[in-house]
N, C-alpha and C positions, 0 to 999 in steps of 0.2 A: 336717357331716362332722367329726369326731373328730382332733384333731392326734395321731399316732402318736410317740414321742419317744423316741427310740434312742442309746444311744452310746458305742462300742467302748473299752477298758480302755484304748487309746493318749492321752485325750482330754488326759493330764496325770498326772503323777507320784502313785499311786495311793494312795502314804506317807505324802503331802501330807492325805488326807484331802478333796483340793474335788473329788474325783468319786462320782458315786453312779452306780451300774447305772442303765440306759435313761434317760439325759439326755443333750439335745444342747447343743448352742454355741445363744446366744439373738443374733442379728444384729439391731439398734433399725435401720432406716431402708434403703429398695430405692433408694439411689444411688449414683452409679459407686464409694463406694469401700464399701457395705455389700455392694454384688454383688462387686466385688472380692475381699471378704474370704470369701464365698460360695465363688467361685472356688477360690481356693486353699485350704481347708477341702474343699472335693470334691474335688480332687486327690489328698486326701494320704487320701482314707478316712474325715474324720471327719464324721459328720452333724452339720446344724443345720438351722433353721428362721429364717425374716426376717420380720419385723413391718414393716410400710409403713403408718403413720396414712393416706395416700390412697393413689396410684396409683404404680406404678412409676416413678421418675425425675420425683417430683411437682414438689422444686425448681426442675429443670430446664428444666421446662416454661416454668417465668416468665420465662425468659431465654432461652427458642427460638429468638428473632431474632434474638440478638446471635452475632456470629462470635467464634471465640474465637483469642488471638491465641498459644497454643500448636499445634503441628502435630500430628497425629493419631499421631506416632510416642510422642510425651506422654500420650498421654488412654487408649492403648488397655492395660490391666493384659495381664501375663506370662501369667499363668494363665488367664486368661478369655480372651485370645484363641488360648491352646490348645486349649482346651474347644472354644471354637468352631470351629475349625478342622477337629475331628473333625466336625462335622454339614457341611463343606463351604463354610464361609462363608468369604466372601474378605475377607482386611483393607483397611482401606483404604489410598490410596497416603500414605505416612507423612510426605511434608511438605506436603500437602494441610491447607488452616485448615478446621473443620468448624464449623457453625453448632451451637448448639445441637439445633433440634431436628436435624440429619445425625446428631448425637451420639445422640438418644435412636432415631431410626428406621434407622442402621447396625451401630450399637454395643450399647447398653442395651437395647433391647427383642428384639434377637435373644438376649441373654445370659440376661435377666429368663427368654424361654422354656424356655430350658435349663433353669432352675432352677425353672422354675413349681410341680413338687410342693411346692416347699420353701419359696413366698413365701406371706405371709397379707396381703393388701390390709386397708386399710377398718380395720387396727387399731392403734391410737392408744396408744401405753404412756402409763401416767399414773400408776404407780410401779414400783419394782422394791425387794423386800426379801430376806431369806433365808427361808426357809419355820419359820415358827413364831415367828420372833427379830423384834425391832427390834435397830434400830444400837447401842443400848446394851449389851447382851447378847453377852458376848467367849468366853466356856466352848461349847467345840463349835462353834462360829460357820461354821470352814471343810467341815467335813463339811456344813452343811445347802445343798442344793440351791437357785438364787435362783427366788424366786415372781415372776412378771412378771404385772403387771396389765391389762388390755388395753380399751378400751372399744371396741366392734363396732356394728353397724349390729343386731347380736342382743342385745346388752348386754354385762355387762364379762364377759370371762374371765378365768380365771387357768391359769398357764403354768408346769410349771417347763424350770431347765434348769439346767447345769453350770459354765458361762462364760457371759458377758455381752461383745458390743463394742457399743457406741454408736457408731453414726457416722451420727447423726442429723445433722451440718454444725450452722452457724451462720445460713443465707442466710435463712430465713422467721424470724428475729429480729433485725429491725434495730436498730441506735443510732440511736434519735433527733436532731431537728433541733437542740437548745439543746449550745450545749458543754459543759455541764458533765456530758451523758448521761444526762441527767433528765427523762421521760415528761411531761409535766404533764396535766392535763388540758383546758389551751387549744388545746395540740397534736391532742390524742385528738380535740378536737370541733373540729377542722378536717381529722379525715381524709379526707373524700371529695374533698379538693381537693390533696392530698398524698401523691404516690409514694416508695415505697421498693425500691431496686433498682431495675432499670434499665428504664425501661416500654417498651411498642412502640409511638413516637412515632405512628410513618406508618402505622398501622392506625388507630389513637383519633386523627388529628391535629383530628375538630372541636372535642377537648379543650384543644388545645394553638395551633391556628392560629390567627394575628394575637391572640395574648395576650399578657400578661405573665406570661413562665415564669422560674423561681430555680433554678436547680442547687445546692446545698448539698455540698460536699466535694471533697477534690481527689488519689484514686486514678484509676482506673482505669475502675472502673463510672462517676464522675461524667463521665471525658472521654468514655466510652460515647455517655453520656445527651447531651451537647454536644452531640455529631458527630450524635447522631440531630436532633436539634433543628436542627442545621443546615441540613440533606437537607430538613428540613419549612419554614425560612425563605426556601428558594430560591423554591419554591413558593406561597410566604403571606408575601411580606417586608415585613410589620406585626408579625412575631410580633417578642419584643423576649427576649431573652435577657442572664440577669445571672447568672455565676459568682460563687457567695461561697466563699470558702474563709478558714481558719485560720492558714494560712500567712505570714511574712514576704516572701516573693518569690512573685508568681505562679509563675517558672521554676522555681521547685523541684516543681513538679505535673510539669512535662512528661517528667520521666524518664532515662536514658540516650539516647538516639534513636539514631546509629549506632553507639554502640557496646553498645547489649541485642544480647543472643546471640538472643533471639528478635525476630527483624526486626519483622513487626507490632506486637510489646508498641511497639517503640521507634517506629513509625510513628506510633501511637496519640498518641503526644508531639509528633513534627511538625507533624502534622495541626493541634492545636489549637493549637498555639503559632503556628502561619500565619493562622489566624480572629481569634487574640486581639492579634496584630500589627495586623492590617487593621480592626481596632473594632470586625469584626461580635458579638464578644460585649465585655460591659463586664462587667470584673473589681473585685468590691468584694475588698481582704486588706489586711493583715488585719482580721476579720471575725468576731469569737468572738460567736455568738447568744445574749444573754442573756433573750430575752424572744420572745412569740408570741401577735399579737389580731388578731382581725377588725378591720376597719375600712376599708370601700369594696375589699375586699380582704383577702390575706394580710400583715400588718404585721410588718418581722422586725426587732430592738431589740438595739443594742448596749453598756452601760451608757449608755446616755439618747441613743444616736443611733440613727434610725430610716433606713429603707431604706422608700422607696415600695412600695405595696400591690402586690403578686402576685399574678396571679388562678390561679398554680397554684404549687405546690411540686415541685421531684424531692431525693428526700434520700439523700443516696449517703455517706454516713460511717462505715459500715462495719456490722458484726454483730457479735453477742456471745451467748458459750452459753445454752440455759437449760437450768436443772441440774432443776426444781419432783422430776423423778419420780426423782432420786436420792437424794433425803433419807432414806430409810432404808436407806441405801448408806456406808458409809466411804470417801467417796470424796474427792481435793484438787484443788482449784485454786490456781496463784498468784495472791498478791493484788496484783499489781499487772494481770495480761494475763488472767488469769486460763485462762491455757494450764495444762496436767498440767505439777505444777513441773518435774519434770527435764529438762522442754524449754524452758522460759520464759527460761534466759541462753542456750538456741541459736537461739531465732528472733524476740527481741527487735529489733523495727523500727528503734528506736532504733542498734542496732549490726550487722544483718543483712539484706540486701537476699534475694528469693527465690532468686537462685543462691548467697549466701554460708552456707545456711544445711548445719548437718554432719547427713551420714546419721544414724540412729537407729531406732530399732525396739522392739522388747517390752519390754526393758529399763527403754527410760525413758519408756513407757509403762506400766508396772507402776502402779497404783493402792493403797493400802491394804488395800481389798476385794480379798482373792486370785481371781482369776478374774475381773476386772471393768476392761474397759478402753472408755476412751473412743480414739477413733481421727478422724483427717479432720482436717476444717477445725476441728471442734469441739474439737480437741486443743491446735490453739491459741490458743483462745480469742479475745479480741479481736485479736490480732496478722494484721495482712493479708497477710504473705508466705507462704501457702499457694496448693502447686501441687499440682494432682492426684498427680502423677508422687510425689510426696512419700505421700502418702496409701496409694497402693498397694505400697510399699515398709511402711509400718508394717503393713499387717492380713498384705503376707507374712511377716512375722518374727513377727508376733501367732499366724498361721496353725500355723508352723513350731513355735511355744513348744506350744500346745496340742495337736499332733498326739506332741509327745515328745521333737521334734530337736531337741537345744539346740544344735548348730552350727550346722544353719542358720540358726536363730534370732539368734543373734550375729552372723552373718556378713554386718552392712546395709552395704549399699553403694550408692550413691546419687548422680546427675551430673547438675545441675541449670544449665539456661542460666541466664546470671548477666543481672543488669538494664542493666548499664554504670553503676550508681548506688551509692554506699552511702547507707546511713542516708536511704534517700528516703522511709519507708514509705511507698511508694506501690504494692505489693504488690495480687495479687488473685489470687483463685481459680481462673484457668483461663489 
């Protein structure tokens, strides 16, 4: 089947030069905030098409077991669940905590159907340029149309379209285990014994039960991964669990607890600070990895002091963009978060907890490349204090800029439960 590519003179200021007759919006990634931006794009008129390298809500899948500790009044976009609305679907009750997968089979995959003409599975962008030009090449550059590359289960295609968002996320590229965020390859060749993200203990526990398991990091996902490990120690209490973390106080992990505006975020802190009271996990911090060997085990080395063999790893230390199929793209990152810079001093961990961080929207998502936005978690790069609710505020102003409205497009407004914490980065995604 033949992708049809349509799209009406509203798509963006025609003066400008970035629109060409029958090209849509190019949407990179079918997760809540690529449908999001989906959503609100169909609202307002203007066509596009979505690229999903796997399946609908592919990240999400890895993390179907976990509850997430925002309430569904957070998770559910403006638009998308007006859309849905119109085919009769009922929202869910809004301070109800949704599991993932609640998430992908009440939410996302009834929306995904909505939008089924417009989603292409199965294909993989693995560049994106402007049609005819590389990045060096500035005469004419905003009239030509972006070619998007595509690898298919048919072979690669090419795509064009008008505008580009990326909200491919960060979550399927993780930060490795060594602190200094450095891949090795002692690490690579101990992956089969080595999670990333937050695995489902109590399904795999013959992976995990009466072993010696590591947790590495100290957000959110790693008290995840704890608390799951715990549930599996009641049951197998041989298994031996060792938190490492970076930290100078263990207490600095655990969070605001009664005073996060989101009860759960804050429970999530009680919970373990109650386990790691009573011993059942032992806390090595600080703990900076500099080193990674076999040896009767996982060997983990901190300038020349070793921590006994692990017979598994979980590594929760967060994610980080990857940019490989923007390169013939004008596109920035900051160098230190490598978030889109006009947002790197608003949601810098270091000064910003997830409710401190200020609205914002197209503006300072703006990239070099006119027409080329990156959006999501992936916007801010390594920085953890991204919330959904966050995300679908930027693709509606992203929405609103390409449809023509520059009012609404300015007009972000954004009300984020605050952690009870500053400067904790202990931030996360949902």
């Amino acid at each position: 089947m033949e992708l049809k590519i349509i799209q009406p003179a509203a798509c963006c200021d025609p003066s400008t030069g970035c629109c060409e007759p029958d090209l849509q919006v190019a949407i990179i990634g079918a997760g809540p905030i690529g449908l999001a931006a989906a959503a609100h794009l169909k609202e307002r008129g203007v066509p596009f098409f979505i690229l999903e390298k796997g399946s609908i809500a592919e990240n999400v899948r890895t993390w179907e077991h976990v509850t997430l500790f925002s309430p569904w009044r957070y998770n559910v976009d403006e638009a998308a669940g007006r859309l849905l609305e119109q085919t009769g679907w009922q929202k869910p009750e809004p301070e109800k905590l949704p599991t993932g997968v609640e998430l992908i089979g009440e939410y996302l995959t009834p929306l995904a159907e909505l939008l089924a003409p417009d989603i292409w599975e199965r294909h993989e962008v693995v560049a994106i340029a402007r049609d005819g030009i590389d990045r060096m090449k500035s005469a004419g550059r905003a009239s030509k149309p972006f070619l998007i590359y595509a690898e298919t289960p048919d072979g690669t295609r090419e795509m064009k379209a008008g505008a580009v968002i990326d909200a491919t996320g960060t979550w399927g590229n993780p930060n490795p285990a060594l602190s200094t965020g450095v891949l090795l390859k002692a690490e690579k060749e101990l992956a089969d014994r080595i999670d990333y993200g937050i695995p489902d203990v109590l399904a795999h526990e013959e992976q995990y039960a009466d072993r010696r398991i590591a947790v590495v990091g100290g957000g959110h996902s790693a008290i995840n991964s704890l608390l799951s490990l715990m549930k599996l120690k009641d049951r197998h209490p041989e298994t031996q669990i060792t938190w490492i973390l970076r930290k100078k106080r263990v207490e600095d992990a655990f969070g605001g607890g009664q005073d996060d505006e989101l009860e759960a975020r804050g429970e999530l802190g009680k919970r373990i600070a109650g386990y790691v009271r009573d011993g059942r996990v032992e806390v090595v911090t600080p703990f900076r990895i500099t080193g990674i060997r076999e040896s009767d085990g996982i060997v983990l080395s901190s300038d020349g002091k070793d921590l006994a063999p692990f017979d598994r790893l979980i590594v929760n230390t967060g994610s980080r963009p990857e940019f490989g199929f923007h390169r013939e793209l004008r596109f920035e990152a900051e160098a230190i978060t490598e978030a889109v810079p006009a947002l790197a001093p608003l949601i810098d961990p270091n000064l910003h907890s997830c409710g401190s961080v200020p609205a914002h929207g197209e503006k300072e998502l703006r990239q070099p490349e006119e027409g080329f936005y990156i959006v999501g978690s992936k916007s801010y790069g390594r920085a953890p204090t991204f919330l959904m609710a966050t995300g679908y505020e930027q693709v509606r102003s992203v929405a609103a800029s390409l449809a023509g409205d520059r009012e609404a497009a300015d007009n972000v407004q954004l009300v984020l439960p605050e952690t009870g914490v500053c400067h904790s980065g202990a931030g996360g995604c949902c």
